[in-house]
N, CA, C and O atoms as CSV, one atom per row, in Angstrom:
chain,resi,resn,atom,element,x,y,z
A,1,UNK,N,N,149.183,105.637,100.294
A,1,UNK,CA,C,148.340,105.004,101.279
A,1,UNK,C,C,148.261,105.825,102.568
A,1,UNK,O,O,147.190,106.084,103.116
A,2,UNK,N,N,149.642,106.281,103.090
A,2,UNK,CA,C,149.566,107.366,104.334
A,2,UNK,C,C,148.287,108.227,104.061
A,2,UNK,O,O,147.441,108.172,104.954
A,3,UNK,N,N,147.969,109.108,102.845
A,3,UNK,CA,C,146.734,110.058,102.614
A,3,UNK,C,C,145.711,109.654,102.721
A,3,UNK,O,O,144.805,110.349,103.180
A,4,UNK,N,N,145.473,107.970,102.197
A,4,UNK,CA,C,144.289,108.137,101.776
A,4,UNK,C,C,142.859,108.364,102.406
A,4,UNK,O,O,141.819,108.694,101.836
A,5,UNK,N,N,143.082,108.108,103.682
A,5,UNK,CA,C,141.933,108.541,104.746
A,5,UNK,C,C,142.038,109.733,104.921
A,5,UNK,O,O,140.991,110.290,105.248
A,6,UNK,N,N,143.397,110.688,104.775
A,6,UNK,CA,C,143.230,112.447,104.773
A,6,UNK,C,C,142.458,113.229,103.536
A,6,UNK,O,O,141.907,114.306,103.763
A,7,UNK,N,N,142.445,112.651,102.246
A,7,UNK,CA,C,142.343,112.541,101.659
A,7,UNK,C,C,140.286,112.649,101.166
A,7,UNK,O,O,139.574,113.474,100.595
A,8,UNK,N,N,140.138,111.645,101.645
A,8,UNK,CA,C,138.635,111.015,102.068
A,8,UNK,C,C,137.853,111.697,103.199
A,8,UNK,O,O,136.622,111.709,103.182
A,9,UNK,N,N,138.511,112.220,104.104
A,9,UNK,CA,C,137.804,112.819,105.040
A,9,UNK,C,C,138.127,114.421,105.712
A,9,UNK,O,O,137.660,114.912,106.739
A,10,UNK,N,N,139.217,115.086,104.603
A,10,UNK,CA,C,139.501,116.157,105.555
A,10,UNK,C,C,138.440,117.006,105.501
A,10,UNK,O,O,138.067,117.301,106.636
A,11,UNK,N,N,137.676,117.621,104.457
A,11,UNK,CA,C,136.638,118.664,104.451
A,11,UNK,C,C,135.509,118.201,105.855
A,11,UNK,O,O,134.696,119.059,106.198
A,12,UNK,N,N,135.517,117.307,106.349
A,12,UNK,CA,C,134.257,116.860,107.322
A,12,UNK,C,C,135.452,117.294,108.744
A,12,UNK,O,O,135.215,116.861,109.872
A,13,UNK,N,N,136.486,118.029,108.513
A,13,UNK,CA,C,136.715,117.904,110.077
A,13,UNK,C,C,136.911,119.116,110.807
A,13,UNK,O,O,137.430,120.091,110.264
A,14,UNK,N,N,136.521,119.129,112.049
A,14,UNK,CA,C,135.474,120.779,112.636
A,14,UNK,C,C,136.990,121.551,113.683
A,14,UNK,O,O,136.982,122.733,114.028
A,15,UNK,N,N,138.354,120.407,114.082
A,15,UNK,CA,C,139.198,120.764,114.465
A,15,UNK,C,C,140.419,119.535,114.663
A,15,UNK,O,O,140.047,118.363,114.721
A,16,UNK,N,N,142.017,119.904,114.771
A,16,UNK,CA,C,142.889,118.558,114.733
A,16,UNK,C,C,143.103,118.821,116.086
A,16,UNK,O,O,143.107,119.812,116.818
A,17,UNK,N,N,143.261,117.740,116.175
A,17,UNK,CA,C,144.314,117.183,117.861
A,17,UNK,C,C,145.280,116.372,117.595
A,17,UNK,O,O,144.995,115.294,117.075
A,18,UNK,N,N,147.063,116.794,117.978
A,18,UNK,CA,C,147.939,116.487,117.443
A,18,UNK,C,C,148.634,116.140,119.100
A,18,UNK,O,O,148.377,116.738,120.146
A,19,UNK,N,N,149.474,115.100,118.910
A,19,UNK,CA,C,149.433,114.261,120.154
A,19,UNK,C,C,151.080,113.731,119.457
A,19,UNK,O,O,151.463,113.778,118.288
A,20,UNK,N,N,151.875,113.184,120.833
A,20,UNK,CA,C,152.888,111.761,120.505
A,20,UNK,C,C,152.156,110.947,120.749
A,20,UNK,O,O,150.931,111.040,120.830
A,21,UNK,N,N,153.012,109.776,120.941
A,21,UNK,CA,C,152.509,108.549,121.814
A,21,UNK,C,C,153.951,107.958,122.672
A,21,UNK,O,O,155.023,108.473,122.989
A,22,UNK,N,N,153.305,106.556,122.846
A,22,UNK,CA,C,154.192,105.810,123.246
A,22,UNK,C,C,154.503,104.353,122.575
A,22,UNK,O,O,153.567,103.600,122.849
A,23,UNK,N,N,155.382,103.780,121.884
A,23,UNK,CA,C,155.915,102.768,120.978
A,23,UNK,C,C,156.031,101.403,121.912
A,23,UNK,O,O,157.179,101.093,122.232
A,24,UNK,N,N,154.965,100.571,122.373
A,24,UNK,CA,C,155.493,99.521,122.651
A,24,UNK,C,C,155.734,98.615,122.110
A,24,UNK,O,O,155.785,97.554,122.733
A,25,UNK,N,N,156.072,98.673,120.221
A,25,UNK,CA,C,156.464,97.618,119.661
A,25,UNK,C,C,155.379,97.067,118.970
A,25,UNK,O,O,155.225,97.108,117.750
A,26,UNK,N,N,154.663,96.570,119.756
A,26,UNK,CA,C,153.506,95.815,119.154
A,26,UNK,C,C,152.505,96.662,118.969
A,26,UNK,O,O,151.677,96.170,118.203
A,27,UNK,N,N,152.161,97.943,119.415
A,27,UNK,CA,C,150.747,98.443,119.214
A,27,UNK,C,C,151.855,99.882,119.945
A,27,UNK,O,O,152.895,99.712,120.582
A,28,UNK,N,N,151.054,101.546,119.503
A,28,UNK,CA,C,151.183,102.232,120.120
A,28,UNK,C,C,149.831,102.673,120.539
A,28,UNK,O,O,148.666,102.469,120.198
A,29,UNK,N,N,150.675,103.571,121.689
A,29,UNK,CA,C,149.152,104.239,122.455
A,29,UNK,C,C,149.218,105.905,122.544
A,29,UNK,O,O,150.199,106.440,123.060
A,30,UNK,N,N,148.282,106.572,122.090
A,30,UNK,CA,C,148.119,107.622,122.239
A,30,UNK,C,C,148.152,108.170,123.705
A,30,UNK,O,O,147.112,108.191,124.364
A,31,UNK,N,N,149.687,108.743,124.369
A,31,UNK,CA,C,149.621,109.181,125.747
A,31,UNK,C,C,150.121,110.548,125.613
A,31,UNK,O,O,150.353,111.149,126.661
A,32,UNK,N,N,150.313,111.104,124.565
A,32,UNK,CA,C,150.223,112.731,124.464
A,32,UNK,C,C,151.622,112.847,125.598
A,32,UNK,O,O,151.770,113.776,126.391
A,33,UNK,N,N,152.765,111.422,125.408
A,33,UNK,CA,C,153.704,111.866,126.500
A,33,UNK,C,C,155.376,112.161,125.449
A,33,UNK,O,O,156.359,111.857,126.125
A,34,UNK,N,N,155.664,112.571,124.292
A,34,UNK,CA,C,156.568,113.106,123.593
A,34,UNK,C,C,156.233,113.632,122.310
A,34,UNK,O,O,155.071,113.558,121.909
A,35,UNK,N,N,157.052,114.109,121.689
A,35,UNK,CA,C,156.851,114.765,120.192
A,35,UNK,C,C,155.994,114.198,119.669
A,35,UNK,O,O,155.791,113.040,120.034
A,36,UNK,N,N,155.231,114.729,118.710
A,36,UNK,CA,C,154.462,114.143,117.415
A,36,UNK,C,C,155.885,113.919,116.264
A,36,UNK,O,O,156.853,114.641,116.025
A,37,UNK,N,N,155.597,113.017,115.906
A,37,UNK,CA,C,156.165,112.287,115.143
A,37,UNK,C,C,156.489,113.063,114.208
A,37,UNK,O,O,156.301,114.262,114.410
A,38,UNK,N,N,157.067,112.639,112.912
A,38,UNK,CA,C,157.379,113.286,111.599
A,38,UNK,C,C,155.627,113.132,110.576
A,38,UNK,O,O,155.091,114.047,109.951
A,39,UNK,N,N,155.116,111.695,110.728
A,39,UNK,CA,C,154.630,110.907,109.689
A,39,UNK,C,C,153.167,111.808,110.557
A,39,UNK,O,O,152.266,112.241,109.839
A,40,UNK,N,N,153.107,111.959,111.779
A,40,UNK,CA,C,151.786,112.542,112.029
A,40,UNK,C,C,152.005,114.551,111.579
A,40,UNK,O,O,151.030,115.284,111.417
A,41,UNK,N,N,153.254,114.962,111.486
A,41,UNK,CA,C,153.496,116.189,111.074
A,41,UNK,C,C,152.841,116.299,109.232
A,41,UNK,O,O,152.239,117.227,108.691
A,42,UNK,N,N,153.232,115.077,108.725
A,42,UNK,CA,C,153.233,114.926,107.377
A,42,UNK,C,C,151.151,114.858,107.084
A,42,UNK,O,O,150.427,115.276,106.181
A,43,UNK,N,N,150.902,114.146,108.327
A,43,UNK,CA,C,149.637,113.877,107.476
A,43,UNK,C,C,148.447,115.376,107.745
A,43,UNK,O,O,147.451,115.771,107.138
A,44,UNK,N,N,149.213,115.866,108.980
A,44,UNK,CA,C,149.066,117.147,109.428
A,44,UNK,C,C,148.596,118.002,108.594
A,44,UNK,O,O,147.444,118.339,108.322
A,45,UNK,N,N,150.191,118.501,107.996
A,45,UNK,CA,C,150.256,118.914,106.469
A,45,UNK,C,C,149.147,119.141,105.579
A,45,UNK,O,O,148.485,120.134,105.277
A,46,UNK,N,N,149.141,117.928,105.248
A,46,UNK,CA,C,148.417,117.338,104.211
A,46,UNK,C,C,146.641,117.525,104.501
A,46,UNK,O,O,145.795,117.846,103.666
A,47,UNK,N,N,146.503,117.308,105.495
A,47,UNK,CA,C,144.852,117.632,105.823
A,47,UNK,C,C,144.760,119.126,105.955
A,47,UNK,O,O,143.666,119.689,105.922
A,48,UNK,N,N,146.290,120.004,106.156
A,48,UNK,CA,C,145.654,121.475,106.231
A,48,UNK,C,C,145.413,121.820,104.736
A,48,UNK,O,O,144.382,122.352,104.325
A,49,UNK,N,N,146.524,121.444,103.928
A,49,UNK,CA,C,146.254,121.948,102.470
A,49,UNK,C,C,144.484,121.601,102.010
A,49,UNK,O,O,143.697,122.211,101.287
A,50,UNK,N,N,144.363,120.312,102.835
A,50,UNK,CA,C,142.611,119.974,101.708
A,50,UNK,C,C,141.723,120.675,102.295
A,50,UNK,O,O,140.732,120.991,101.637
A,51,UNK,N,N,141.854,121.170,103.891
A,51,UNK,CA,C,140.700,121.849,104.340
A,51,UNK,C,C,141.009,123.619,104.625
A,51,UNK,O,O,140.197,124.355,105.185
A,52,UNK,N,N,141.994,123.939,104.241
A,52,UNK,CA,C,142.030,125.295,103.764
A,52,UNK,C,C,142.558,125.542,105.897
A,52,UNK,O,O,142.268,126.502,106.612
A,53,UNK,N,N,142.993,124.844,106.107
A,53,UNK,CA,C,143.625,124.383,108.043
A,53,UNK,C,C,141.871,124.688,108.806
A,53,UNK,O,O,140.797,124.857,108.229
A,54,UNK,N,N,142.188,124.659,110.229
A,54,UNK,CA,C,141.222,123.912,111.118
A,54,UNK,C,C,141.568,124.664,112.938
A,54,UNK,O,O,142.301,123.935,113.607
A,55,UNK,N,N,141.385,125.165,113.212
A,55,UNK,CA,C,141.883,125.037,114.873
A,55,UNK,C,C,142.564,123.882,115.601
A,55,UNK,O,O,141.703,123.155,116.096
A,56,UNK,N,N,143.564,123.536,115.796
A,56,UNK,CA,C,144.773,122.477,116.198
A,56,UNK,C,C,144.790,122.791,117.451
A,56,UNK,O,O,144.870,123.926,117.921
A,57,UNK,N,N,144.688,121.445,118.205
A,57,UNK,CA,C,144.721,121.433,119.645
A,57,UNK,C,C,146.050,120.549,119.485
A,57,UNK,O,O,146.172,119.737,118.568
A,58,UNK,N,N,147.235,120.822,120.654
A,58,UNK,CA,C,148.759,120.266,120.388
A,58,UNK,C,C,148.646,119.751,121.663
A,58,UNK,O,O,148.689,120.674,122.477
A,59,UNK,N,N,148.498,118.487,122.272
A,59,UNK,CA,C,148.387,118.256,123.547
A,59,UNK,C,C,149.539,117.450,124.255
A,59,UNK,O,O,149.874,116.386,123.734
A,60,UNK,N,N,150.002,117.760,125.095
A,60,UNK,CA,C,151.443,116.951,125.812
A,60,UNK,C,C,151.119,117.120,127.129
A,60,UNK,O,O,151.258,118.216,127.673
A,61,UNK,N,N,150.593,115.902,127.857
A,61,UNK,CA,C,150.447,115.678,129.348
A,61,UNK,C,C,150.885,114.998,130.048
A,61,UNK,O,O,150.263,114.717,131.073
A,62,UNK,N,N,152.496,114.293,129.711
A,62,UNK,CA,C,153.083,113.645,130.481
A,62,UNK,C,C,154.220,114.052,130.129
A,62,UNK,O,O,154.170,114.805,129.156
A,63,UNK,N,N,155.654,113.773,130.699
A,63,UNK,CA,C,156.737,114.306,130.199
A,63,UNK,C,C,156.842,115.340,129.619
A,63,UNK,O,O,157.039,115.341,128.404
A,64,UNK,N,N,156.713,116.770,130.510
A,64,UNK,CA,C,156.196,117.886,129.658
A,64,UNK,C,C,157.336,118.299,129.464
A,64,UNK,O,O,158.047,117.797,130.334
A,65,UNK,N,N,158.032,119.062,128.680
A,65,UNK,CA,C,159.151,119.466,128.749
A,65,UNK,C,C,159.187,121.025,129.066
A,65,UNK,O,O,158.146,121.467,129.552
A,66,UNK,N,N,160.645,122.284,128.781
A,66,UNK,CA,C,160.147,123.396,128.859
A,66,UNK,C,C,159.392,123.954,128.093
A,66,UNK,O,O,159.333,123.504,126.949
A,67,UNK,N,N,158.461,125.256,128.499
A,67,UNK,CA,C,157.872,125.866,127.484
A,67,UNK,C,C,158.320,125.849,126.269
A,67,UNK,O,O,157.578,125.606,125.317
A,68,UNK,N,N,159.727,126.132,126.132
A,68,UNK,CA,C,160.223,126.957,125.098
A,68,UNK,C,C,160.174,126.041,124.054
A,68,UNK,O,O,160.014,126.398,122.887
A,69,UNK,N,N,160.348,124.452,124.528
A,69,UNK,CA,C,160.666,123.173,123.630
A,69,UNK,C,C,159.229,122.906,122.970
A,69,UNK,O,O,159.129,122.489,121.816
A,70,UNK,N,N,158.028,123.201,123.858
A,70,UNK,CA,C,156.586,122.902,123.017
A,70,UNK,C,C,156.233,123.926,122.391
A,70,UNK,O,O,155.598,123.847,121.339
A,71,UNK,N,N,156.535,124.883,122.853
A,71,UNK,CA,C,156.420,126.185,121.786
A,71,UNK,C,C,157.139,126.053,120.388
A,71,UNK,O,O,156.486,126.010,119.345
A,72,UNK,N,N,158.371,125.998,120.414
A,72,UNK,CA,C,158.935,125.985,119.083
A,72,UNK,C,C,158.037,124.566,118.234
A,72,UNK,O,O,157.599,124.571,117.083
A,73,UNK,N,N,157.974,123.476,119.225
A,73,UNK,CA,C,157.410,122.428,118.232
A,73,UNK,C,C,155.888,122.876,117.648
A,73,UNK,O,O,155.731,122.765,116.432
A,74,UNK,N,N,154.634,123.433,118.551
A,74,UNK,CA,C,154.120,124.183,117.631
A,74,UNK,C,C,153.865,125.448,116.918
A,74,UNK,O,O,153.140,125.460,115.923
């Protein structure tokens, strides 16, 4: 079920934007303010294998940490 929208739509997509968020429990929100997750790494993955990859925008605008820490993550 995680795929099946990667699955269905990766050939239609022109570039990724890979983001954290923030967990308030009930709903998260895309605030690009910590790591990307494992499960958004996974679906990542998975949409590069179907579209042969894409230009990836990695965005972190709050809690930035050092270079060295967003570098290694992408």
């Amino acid at each position: 079920m995680l795929f099946e929208y990667i699955d269905g739509s990766a050939e239609r997509v022109a570039y990724y934007h890979l983001a954290g968020h923030t967990n308030k429990g009930t709903h998260i929100l895309d605030t690009h303010s910590d790591h990307a997750i494992e499960e958004v790494w996974k679906l990542y993955e998975r949409a590069c294998e179907l579209s042969g990859g894409r230009s990836t925008l990695y965005e972190w605008d709050e809690n930035i940490p050092a270079f060295g820490v967003v570098h290694a993550e992408a």
